[in-house]
C-alpha positions in Angstrom: 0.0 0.0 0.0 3.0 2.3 0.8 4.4 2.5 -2.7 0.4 3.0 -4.1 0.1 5.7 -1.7 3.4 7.6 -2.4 2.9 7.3 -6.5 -0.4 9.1 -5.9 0.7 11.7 -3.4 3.4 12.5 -6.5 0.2 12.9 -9.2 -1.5 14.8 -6.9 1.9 17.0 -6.5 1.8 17.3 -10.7 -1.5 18.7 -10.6 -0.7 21.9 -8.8 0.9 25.1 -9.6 5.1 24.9 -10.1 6.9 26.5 -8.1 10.0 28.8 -9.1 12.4 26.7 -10.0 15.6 26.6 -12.3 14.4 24.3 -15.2 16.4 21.0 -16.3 19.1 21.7 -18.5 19.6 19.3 -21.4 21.5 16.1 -21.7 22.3 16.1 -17.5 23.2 12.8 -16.4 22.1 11.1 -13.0 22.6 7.8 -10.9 19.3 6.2 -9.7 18.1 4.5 -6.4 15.4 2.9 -5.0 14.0 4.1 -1.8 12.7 1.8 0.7 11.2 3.6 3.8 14.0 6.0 5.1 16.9 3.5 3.3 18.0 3.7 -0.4 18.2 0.4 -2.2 19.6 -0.9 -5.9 17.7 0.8 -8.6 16.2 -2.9 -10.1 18.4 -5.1 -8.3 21.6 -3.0 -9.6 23.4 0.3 -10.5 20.8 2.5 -12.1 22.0 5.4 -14.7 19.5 8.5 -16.1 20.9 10.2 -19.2 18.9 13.5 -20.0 18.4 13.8 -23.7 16.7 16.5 -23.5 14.0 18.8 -21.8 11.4 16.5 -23.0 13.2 13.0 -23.1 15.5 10.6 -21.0 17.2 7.2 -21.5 17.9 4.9 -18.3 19.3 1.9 -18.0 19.7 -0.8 -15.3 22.8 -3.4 -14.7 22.4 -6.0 -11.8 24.2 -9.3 -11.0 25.9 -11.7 -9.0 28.3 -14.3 -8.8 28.5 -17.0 -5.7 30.8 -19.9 -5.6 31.1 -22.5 -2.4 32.9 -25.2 -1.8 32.6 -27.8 1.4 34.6 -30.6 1.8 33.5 -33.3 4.7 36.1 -35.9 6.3 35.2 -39.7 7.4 34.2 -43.0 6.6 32.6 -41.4 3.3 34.3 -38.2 2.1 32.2 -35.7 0.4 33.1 -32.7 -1.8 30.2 -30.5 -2.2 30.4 -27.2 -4.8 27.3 -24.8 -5.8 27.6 -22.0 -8.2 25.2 -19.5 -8.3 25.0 -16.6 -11.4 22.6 -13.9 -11.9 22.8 -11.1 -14.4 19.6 -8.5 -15.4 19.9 -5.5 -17.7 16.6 -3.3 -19.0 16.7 0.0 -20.2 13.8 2.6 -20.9 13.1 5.6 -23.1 10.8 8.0 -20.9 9.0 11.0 -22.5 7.9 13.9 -20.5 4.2 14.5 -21.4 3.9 18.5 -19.5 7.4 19.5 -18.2 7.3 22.2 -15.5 9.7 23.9 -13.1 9.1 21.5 -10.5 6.7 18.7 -11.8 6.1 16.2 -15.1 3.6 13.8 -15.9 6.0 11.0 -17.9 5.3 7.6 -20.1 8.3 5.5 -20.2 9.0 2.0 -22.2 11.5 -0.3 -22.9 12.9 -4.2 -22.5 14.4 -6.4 -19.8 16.1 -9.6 -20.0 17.1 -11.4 -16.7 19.3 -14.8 -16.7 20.2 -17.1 -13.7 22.2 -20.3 -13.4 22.1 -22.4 -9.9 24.1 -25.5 -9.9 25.0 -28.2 -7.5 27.3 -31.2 -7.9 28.1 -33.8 -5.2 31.3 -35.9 -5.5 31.3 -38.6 -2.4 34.0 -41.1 -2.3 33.9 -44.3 0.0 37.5 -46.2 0.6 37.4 -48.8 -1.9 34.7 -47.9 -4.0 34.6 -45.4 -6.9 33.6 -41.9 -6.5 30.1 -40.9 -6.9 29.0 -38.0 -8.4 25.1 -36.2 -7.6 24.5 -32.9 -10.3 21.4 -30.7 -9.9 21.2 -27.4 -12.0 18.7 -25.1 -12.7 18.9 -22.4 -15.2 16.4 -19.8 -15.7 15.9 -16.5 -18.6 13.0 -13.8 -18.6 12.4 -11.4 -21.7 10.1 -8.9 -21.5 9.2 -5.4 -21.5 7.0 -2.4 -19.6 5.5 0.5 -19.8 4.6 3.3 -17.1 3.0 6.2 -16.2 4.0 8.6 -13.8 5.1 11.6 -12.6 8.7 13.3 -11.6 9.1 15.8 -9.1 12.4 17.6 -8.9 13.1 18.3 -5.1 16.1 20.9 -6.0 18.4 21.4 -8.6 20.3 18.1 -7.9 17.3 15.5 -6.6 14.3 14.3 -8.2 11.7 11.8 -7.4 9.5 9.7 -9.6 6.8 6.6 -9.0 4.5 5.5 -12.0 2.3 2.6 -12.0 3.6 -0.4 -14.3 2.1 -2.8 -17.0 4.2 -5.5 -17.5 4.5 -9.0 -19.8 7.2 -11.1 -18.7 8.1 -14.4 -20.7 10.2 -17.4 -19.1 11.8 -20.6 -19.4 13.2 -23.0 -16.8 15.2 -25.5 -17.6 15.9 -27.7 -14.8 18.3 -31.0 -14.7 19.5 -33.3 -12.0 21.3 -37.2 -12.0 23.4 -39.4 -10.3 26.2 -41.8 -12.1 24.7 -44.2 -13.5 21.3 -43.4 -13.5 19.2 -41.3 -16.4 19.4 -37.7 -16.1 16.1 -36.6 -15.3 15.0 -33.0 -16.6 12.2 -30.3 -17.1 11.1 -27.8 -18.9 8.9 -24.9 -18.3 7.8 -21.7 -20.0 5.3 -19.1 -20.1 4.3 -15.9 -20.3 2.7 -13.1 -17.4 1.4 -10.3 -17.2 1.2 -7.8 -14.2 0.3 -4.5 -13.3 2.0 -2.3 -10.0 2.9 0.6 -8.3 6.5 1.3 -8.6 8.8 2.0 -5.8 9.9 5.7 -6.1 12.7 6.4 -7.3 15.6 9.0 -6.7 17.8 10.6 -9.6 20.5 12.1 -8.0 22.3 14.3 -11.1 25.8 15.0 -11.4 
């Protein structure tokens, strides 16, 4: 409710009169955050970049990922070597158009694609004295494509700071491709895929320009 409250507190704040205020010079660049309560978080799970075409037209762009790799290695009558790795890498970028730029206020549409990819794998190597090793593999890996558009609004705070929420229409499509096996048995696998489609209030967002 917090996010739907605060994206129409920011229309209501486009409706009214702009106050004096230096307007937004062209082609200004900005990193972007999420905000969270009173915390700033990743703008889409990563490092979020605004790049101010002009006075009536911005590109952004989104880059998250990780990277995790473990290994555990047990001692005794059965030794057991145990190693996940864990990938994760999203990107999506956006063309927004300001509809009624102001001093202070804009009413925006913004659009553009995402594509998200994850890999999580598991393999087990156990060894028993006299007996060969035994290996156990799980791994999962996982891709999105889509794309979204939004409406909102932006309200620029001071000549450095501006905040934005829209509400968001979404279609995501996926695939999961999942596979796990032991030696000497058939690999069992899936395969799933399928399309959604979802419609939210954004988390604002801060542009802090530089």
């Amino acid at each position: 409710m917090r996010p739907l409250f605060l994206t129409l507190a920011l229309l209501v704040l486009a409706a009214t009169p702009a106050i004096a205020q230096p307007a937004l010079s062209d082609s200004t660049s900005a990193v972007l955050f999420s905000i969270n309560g009173l915390a700033l978080n990743t703008y889409e799970g990563g490092v979020g970049y605004l790049r101010r075409l002009s006075s009536h037209t911005a590109l952004l762009v989104g880059l998250g990922g990780e990277f995790r790799r473990t290994e555990d290695d047990f001692e005794g009558d059965q030794s057991q070597e145990d190693t996940r790795t864990f990938a994760d890498l999203r990107l999506q970028t956006d063309v927004r158009v300001y509809v009624r730029p102001t001093a202070r206020t804009s009413l925006y549409v913004q659009a553009g694609p995402f594509v998200g990819w994850r890999l999580d794998s598991f393999e087990r190597m156990s060894t028993r004295e006299g007996s060969e090793p035994f290996e156990n593999t799980q791994e999962e890996a996982f891709l999105t494509l889509g794309g979204a558009a939004q409406l909102g609004v932006a309200y620029r705070l001071s000549g450095m700071f501006e905040l934005s929420g829209a509400y968001v229409l979404r279609a995501t499509y996926f695939t999961d491709l999942y596979s796990s096996g032991q030696q000497g048995e058939e690999t069992f696998s899936r395969d799933r895929s399928g399309l959604t489609l979802s419609t939210q209030a954004t988390r604002l967002t801060l542009a802090v320009y530089f």
